[in-house]
TIDOVEX-80372 format. One record per atom (N, C-alpha, C): z, y, x; residue number from 1; atom name. Coordinates in Angstrom, 3 decimals. Atoms other than C-alpha are relative to their C-alpha. Example, Ala and Ser with C-alpha at 12.3 -4.5 7.8 and 13.67 -1.06 7.14 Angstrom:
TIDOVEX-80372
R         z         y         x  resi  name
R     0.000    -1.190     0.890     1     N
R     7.800    -4.500    12.300     1    CA
R     0.000     1.200     0.900     1     C
R    -0.060    -1.190    -0.820     2     N
R     7.140    -1.060    13.670     2    CA
R     0.730     1.090    -0.770     2     C
***
This chain:
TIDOVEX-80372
R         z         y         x  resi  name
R     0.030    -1.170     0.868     1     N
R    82.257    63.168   113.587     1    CA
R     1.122     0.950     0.431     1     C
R    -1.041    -1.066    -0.749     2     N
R    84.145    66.466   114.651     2    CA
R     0.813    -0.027    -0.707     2     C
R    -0.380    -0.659     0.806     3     N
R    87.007    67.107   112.979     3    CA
R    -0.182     1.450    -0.591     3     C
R    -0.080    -1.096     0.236     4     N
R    87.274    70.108   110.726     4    CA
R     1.513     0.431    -0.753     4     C
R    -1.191    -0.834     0.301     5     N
R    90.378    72.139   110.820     5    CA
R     0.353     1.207    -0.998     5     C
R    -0.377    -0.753     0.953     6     N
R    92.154    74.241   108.107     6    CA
R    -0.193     1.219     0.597     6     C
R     0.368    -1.419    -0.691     7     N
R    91.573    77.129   110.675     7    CA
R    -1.852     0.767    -0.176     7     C
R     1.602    -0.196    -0.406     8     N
R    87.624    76.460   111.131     8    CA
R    -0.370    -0.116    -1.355     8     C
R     0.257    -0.139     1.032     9     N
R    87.310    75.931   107.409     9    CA
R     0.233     1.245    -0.590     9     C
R    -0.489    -1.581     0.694    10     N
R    88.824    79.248   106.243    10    CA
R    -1.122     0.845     0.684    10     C
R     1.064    -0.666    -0.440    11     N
R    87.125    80.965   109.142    11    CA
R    -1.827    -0.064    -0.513    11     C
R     1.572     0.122     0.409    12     N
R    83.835    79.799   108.019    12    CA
R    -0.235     0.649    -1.377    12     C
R     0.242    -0.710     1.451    13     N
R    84.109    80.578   104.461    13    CA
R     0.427     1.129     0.172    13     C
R    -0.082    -1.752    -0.017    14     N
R    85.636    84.219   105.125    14    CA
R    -1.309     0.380     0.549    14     C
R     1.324    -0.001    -0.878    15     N
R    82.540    84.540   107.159    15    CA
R    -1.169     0.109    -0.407    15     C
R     0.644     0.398     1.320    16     N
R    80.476    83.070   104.772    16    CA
R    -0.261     1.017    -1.218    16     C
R    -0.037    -0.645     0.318    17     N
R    81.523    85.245   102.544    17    CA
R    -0.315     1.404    -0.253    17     C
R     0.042    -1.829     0.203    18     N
R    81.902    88.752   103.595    18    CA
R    -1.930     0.111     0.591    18     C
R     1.635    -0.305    -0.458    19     N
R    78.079    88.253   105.030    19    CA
R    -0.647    -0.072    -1.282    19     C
R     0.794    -0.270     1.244    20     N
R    76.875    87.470   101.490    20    CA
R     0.733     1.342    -0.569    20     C
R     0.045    -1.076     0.346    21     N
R    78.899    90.518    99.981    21    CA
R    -0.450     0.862     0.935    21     C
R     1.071    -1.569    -0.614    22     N
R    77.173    92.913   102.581    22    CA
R    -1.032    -0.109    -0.431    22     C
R     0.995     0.104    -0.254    23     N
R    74.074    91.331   102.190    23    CA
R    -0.415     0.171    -1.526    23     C
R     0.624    -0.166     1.851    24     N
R    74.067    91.214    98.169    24    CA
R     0.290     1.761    -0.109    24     C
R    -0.097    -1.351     0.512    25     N
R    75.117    94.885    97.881    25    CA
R    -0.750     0.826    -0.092    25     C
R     1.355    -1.258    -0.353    26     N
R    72.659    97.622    96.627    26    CA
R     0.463     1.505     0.781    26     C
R    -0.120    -1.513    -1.017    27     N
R    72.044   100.948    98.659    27    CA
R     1.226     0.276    -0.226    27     C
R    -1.178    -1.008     0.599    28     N
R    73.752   102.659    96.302    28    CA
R     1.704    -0.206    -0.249    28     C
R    -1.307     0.520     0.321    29     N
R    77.265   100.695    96.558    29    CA
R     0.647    -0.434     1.155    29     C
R    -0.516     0.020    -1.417    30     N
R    77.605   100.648   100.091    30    CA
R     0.693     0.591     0.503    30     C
R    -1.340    -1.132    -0.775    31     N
R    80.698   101.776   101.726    31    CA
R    -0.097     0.711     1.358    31     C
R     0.539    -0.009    -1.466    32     N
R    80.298   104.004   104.119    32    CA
R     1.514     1.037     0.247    32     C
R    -1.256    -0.689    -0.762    33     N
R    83.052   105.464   106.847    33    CA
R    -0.318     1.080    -0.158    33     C
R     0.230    -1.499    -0.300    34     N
R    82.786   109.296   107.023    34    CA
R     0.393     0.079     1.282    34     C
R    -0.673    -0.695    -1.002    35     N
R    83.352   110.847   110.075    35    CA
R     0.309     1.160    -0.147    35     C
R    -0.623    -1.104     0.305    36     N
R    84.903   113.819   110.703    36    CA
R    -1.566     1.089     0.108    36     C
R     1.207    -1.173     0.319    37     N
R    82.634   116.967   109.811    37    CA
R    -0.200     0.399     1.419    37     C
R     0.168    -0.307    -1.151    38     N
R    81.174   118.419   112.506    38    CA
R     0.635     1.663     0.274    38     C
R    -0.157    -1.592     0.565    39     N
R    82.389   122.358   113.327    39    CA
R    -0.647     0.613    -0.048    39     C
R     1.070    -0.959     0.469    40     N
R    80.900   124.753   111.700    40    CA
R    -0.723    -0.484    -1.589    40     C
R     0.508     0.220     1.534    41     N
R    79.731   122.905   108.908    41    CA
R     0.672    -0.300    -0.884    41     C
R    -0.230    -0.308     1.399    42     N
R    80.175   123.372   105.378    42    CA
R     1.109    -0.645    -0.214    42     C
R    -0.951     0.875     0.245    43     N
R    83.322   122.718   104.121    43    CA
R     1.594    -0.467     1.067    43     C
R    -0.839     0.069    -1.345    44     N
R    84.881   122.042   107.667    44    CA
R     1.107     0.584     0.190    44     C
R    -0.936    -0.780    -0.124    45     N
R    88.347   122.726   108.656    45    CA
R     0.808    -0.501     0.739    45     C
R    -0.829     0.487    -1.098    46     N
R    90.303   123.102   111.779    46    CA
R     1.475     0.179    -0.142    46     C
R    -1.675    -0.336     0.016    47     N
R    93.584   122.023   111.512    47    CA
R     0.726    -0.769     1.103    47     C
R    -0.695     0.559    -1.413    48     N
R    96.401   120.680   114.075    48    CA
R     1.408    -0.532    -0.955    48     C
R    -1.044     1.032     0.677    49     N
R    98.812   117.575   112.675    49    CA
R     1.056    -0.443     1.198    49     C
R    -1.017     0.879    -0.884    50     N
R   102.183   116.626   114.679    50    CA
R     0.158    -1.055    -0.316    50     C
R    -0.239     1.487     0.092    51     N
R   102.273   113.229   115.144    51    CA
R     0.776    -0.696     0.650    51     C
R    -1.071     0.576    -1.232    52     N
R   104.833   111.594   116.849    52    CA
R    -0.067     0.524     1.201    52     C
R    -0.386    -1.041    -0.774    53     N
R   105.515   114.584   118.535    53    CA
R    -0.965     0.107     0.650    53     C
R     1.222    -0.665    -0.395    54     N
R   102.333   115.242   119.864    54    CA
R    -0.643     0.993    -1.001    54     C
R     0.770    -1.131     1.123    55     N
R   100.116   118.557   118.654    55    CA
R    -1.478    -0.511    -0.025    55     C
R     1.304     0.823    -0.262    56     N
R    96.608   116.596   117.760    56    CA
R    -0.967     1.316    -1.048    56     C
R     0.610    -0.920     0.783    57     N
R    94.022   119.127   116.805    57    CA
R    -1.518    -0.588    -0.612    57     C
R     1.227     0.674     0.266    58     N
R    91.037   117.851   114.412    58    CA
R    -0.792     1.235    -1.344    58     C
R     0.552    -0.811     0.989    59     N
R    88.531   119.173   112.144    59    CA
R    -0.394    -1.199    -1.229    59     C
R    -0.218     0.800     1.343    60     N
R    88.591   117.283   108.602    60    CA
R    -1.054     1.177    -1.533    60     C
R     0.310    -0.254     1.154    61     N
R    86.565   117.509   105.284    61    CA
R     1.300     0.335    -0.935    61     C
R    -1.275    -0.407     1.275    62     N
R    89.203   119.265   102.797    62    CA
R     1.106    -1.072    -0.571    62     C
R     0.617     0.410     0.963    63     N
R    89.110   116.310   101.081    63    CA
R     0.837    -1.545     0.750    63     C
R    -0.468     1.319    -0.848    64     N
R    90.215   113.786   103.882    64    CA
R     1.524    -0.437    -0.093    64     C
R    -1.781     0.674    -0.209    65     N
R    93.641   111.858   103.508    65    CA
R     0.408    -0.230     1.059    65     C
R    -0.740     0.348    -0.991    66     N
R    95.893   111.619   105.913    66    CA
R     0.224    -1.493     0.563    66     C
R     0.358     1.012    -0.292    67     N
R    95.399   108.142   105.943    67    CA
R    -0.892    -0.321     1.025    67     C
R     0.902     0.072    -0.754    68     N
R    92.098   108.429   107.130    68    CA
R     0.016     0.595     1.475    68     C
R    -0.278    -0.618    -1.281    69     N
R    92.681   111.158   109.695    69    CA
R     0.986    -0.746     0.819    69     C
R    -0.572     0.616    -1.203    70     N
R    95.103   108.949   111.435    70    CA
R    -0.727    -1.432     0.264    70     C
R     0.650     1.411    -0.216    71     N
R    93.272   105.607   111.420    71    CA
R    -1.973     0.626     0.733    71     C
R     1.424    -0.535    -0.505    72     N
R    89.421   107.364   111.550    72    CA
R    -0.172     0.734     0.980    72     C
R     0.021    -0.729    -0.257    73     N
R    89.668   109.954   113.387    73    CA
R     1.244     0.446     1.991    73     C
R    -0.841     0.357    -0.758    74     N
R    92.571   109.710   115.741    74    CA
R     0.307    -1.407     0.374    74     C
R     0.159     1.247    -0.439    75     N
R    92.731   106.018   116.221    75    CA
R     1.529    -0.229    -0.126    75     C
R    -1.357     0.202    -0.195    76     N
R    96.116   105.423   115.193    76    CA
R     0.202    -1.166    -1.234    76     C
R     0.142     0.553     0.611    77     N
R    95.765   102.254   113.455    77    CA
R     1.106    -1.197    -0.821    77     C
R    -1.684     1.534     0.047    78     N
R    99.108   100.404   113.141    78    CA
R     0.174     0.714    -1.880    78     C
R    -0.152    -0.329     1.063    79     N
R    98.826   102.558   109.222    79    CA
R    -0.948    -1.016    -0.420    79     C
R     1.212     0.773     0.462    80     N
R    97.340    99.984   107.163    80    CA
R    -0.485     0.743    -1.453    80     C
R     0.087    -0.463     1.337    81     N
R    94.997   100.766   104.053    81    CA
R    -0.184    -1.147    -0.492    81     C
R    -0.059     0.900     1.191    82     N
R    95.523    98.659   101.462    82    CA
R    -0.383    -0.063    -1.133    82     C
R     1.014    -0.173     1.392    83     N
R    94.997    99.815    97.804    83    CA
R    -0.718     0.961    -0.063    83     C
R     0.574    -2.009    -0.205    84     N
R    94.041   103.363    98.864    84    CA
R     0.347     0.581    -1.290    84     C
R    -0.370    -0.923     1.461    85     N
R    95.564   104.154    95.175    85    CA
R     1.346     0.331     0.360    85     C
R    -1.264    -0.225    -0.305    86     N
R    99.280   104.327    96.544    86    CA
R     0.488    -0.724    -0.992    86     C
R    -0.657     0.953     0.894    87     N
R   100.117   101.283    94.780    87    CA
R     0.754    -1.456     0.859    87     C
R    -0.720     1.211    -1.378    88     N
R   101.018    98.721    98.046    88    CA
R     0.862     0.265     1.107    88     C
R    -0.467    -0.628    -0.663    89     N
R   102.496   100.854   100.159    89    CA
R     0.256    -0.275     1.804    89     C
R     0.417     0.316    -1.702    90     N
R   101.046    99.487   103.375    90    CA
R    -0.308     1.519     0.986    90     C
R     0.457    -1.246    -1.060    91     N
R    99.669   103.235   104.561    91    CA
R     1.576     0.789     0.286    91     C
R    -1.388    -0.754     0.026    92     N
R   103.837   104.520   104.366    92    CA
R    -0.251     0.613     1.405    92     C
R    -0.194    -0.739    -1.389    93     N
R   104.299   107.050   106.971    93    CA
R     1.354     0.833    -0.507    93     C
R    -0.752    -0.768     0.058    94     N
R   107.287   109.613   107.523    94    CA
R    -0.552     1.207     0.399    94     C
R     0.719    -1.189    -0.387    95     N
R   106.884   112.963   106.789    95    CA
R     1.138     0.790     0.072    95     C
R    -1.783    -0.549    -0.387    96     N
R   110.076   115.230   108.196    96    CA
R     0.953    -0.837    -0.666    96     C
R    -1.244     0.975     0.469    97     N
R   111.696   112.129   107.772    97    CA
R     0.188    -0.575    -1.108    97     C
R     0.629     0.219     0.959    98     N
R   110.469   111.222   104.463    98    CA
R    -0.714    -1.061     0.220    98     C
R     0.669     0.906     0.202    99     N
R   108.890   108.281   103.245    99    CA
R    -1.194     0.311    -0.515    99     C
R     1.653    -0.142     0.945   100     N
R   105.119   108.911   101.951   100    CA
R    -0.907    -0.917     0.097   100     C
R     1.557     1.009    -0.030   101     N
R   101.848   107.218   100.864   101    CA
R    -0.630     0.811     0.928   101     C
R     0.626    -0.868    -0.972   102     N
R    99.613   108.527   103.402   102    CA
R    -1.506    -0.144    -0.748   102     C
R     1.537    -0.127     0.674   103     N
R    96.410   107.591   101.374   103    CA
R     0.205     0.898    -1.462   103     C
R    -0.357    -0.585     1.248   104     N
R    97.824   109.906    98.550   104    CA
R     0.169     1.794     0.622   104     C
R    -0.794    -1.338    -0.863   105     N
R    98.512   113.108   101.060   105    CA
R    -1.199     0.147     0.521   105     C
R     1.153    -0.705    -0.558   106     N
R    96.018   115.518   102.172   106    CA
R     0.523     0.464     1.446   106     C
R    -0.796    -0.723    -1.270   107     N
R    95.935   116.046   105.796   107    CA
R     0.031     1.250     0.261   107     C
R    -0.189    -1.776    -0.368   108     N
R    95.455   119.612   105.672   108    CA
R     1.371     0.569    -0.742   108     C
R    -1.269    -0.641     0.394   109     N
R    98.520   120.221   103.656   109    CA
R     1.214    -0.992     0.575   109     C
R    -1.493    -0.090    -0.315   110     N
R   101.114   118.876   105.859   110    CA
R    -0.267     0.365     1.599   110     C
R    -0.127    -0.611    -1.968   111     N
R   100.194   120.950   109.426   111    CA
R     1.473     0.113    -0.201   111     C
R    -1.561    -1.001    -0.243   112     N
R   103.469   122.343   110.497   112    CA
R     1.137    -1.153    -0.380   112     C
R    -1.283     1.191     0.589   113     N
R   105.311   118.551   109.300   113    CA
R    -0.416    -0.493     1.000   113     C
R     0.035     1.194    -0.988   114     N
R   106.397   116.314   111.483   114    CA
R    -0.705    -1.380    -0.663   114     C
R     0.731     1.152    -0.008   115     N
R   104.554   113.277   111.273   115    CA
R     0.452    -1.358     0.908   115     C
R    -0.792     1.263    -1.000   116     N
R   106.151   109.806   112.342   116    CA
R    -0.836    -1.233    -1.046   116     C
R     0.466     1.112    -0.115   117     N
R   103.820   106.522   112.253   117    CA
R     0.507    -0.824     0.745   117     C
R    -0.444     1.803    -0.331   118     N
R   104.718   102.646   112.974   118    CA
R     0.101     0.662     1.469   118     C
R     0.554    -0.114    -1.641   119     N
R   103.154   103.689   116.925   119    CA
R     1.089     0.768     0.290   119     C
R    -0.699    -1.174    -0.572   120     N
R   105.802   106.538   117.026   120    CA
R     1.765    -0.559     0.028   120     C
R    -1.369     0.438     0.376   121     N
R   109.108   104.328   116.075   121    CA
R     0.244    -0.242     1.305   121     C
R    -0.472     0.667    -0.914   122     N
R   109.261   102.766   119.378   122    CA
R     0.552     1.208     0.769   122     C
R    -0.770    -0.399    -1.031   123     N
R   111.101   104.460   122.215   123    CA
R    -0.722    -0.833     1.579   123     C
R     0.530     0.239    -1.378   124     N
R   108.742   103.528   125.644   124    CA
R    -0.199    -1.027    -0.617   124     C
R     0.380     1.546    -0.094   125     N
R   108.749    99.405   125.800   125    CA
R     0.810    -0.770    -1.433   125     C
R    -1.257     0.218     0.964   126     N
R   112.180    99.716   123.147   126    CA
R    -0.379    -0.389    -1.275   126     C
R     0.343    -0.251     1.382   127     N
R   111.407    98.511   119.682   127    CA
R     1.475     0.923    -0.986   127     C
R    -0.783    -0.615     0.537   128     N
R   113.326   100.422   116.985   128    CA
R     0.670    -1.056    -0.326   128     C
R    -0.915     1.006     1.136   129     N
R   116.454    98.415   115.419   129    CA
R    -0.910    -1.064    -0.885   129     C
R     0.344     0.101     1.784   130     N
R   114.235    97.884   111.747   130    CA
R    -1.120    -0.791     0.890   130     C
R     0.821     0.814    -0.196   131     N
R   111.345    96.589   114.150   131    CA
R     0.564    -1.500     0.406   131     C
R    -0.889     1.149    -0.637   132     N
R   113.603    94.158   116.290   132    CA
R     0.695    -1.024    -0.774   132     C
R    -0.273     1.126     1.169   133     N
R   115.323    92.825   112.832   133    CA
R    -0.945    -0.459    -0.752   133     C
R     0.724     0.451     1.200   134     N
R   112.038    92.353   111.356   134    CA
R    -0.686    -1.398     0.790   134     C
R     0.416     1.586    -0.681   135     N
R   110.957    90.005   114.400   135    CA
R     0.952    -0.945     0.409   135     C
R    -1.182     0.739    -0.468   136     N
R   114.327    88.272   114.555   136    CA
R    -0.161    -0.799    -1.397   136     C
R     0.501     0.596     1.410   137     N
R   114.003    87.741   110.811   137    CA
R    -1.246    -0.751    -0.261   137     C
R     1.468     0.640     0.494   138     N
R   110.553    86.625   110.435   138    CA
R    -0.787     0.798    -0.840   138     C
R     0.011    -0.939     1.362   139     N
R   110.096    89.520   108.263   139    CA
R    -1.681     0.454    -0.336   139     C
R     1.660    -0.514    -0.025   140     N
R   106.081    89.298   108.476   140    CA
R    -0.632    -1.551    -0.460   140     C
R     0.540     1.427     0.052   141     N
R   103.772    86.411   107.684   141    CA
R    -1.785     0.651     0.496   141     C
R     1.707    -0.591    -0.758   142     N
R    99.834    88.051   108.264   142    CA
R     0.752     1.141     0.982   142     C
R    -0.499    -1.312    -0.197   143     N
R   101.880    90.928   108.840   143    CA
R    -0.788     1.668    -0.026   143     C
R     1.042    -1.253     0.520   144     N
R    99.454    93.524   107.337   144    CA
R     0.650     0.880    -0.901   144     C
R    -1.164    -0.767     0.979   145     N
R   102.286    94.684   105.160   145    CA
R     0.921     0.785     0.835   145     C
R    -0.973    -0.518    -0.643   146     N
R   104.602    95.002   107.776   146    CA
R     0.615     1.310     0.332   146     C
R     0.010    -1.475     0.077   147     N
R   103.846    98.828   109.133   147    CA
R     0.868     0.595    -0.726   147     C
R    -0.816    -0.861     1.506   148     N
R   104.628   100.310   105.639   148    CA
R     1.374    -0.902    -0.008   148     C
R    -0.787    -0.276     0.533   149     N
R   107.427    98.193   105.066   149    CA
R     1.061     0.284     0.828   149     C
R    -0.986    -0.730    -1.102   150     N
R   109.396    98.926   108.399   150    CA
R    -0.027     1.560    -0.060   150     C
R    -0.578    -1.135    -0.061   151     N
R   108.930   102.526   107.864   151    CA
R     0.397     0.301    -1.626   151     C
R    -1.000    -0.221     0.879   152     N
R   109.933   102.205   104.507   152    CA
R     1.132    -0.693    -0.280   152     C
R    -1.390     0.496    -0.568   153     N
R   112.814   100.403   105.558   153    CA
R     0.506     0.726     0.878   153     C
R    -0.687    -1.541    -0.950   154     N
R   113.533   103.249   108.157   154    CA
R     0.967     1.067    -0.825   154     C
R    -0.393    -1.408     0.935   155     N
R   113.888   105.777   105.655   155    CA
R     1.065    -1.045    -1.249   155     C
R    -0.505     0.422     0.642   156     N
R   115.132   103.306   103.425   156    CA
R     2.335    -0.294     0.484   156     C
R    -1.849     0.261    -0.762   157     N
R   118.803   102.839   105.874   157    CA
R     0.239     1.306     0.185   157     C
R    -0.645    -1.492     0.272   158     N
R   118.833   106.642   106.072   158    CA
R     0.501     0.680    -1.025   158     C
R    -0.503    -0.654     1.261   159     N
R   118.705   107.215   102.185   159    CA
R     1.359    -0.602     0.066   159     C
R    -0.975     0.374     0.057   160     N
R   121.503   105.273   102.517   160    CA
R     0.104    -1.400    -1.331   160     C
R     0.053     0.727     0.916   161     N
R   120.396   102.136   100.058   161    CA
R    -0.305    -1.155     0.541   161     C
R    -0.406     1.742    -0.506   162     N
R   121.716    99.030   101.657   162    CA
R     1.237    -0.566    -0.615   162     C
R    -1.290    -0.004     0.774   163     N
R   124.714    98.622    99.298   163    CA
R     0.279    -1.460    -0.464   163     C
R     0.053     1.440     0.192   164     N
R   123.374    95.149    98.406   164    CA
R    -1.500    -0.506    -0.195   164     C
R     1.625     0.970     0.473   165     N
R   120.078    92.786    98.265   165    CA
R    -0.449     0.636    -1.394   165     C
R     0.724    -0.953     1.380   166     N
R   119.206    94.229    94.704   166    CA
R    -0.177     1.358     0.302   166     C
R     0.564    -1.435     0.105   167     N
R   119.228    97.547    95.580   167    CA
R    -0.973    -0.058     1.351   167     C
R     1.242    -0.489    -1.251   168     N
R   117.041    97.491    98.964   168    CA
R    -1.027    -0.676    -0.392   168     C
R     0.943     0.221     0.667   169     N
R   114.937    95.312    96.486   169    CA
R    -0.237     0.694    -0.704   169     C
R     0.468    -1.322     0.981   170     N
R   114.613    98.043    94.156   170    CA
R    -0.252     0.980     0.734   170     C
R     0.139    -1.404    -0.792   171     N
R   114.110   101.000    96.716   171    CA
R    -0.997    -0.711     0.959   171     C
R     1.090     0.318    -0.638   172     N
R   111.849    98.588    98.664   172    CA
R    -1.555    -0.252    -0.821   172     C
R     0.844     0.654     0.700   173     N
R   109.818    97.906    95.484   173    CA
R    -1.250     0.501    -0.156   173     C
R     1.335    -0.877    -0.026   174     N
R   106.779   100.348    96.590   174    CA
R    -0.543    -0.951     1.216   174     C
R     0.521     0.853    -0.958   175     N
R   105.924    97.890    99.027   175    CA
R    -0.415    -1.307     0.175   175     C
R     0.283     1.739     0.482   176     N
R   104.104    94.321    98.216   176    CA
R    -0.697    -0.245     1.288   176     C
R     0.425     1.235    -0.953   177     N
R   103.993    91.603   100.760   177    CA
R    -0.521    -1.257    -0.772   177     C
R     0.690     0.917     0.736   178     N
R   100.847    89.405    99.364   178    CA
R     0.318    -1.132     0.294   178     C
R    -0.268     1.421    -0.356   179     N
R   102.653    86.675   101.560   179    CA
R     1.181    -0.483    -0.428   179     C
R    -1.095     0.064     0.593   180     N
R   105.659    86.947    99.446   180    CA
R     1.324    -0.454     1.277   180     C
R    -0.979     0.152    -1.375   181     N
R   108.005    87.269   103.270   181    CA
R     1.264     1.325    -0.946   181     C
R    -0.930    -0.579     0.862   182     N
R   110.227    89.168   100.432   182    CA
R     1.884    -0.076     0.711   182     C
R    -1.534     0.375    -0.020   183     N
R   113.844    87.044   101.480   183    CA
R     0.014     0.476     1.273   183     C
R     0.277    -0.664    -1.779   184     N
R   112.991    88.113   105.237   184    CA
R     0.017     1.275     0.060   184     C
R    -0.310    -1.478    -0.158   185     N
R   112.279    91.337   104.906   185    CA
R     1.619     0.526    -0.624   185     C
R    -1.503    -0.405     0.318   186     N
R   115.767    91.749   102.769   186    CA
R     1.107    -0.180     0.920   186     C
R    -0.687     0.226    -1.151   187     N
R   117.200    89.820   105.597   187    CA
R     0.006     0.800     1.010   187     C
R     0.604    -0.890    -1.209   188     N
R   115.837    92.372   108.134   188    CA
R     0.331     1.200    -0.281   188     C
R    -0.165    -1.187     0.956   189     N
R   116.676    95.599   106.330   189    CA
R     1.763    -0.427    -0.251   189     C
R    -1.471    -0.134     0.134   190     N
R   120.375    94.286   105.711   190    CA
R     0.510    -0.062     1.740   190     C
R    -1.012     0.043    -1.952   191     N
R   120.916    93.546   109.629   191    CA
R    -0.335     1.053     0.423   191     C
R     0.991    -1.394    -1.097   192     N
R   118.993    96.212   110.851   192    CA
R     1.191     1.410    -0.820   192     C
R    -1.217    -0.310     0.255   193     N
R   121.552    98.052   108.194   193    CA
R     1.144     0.415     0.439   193     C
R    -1.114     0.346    -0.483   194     N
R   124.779    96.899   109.388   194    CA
R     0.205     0.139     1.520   194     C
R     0.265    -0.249    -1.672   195     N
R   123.707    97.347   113.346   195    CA
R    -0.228     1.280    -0.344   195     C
R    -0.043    -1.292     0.041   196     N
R   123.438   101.200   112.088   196    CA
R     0.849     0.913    -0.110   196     C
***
C-alpha cells in the first residue's frame, strides 16, 4: 500500500475542493477577471502610472484599482490580493513614499505619484535591508503576507516607529499573517531597524 503523505493529502483535498466550488457555482456568481477596456471604448481611459521608476502607459476602466492594474494588467504580481476590502494589508504598496492599500486606490488618481512595489525594493541582484532581515529572521511561513508586510515595514523604519516591539506591533497592525510568523516579523523589522 502507498503511503499517503501530509503533502499528497492536502494537495488532493485543495484540489478536490476548489473543482467542486467551480463546478457547483451558478452563471450568475462566477468570478470573472476583467481585462483592461479596449481604446476607444466606453468609459476607457488612458493614463500613464510610475512604477518603480518606469513610465508604464495603460488604458483602465475608471473604476479599476490599482491593485488590479498592477497584478492584471501589467504583470507585477509580487502585490498580493487578499481581502480586496483593505482589511489584510497584503496589496501595501508605496505611494511617494507612503504606505497604501492598493486595492482601496484608484489607479487613475495617482498618475504623476511615484509608485514603489515589493519588485521595485531590490537594487539589481541586492535585496533591500527589510527583505534580507525578513529571510534571516524567518519572517514568512506561506509567505503570501510577506509583500505587504515588508513594505509596510519599509515605511514603517522611515516613520520612525521602532522605539520598541509594542509599537512596531501597533503600527504593523494593518497587516495579518494567517500563519501567525508575528515574533519573526517583529524580529525582522527591529534588525532591519537598528542596521538603519
Amino acid at each position: 500500500m502507498p503511503s499517503v503523505t501530509r503533502r499528497v493529502l492536502l494537495g488532493t483535498t485543495v484540489s478536490s475542493l476548489a473543482m467542486g466550488s467551480v463546478e457547483g457555482r451558478a452563471d450568475d456568481t462566477t468570478p470573472t477577471i476583467s481585462a483592461a477596456p479596449a481604446p476607444g471604448s466606453p468609459g476607457a481611459m488612458d493614463i500613464a502610472l510610475q512604477i518603480n521608476g518606469n513610465q508604464v502607459p495603460l488604458v483602465v476602466d475608471p473604476r479599476t484599482t490599482l491593485l488590479d492594474a498592477l497584478r492584471e494588467q501589467i504583470g507585477l504580481t509580487g502585490t498580493k490580493k487578499g481581502c480586496d476590502r483593505g482589511s489584510c494589508g497584503a496589496c501595501t504598496v508605496h505611494i511617494d513614499g507612503r504606505r497604501v492599500l492598493s486595492c482601496l486606490t484608484l489607479a487613475a488618481r495617482v498618475q504623476g505619484k511615484a509608485i514603489t512595489t515589493i519588485e521595485g525594493l531590490t537594487s539589481g541582484d541586492v535585496l533591500h535591508p527589510v527583505q534580507a532581515a525578513f529571510l534571516h529572521h524567518d519572517g514568512y511561513q506561506c509567505g503570501y503576507c510577506t509583500p505587504g508586510q515588508i513594505m509596510s515595514a519599509v515605511a514603517l523604519i522611515k516613520e520612525g516607529h521602532t522605539r520598541s516591539d509594542a509599537e512596531i506591533r501597533e503600527w504593523m497592525s494593518g497587516n495579518i499573517c494567517r500563519c501567525g510568523a508575528y515574533p519573526n516579523i517583529v524580529a525582522a523589522i527591529r534588525d532591519a531597524a537598528q542596521r538603519s
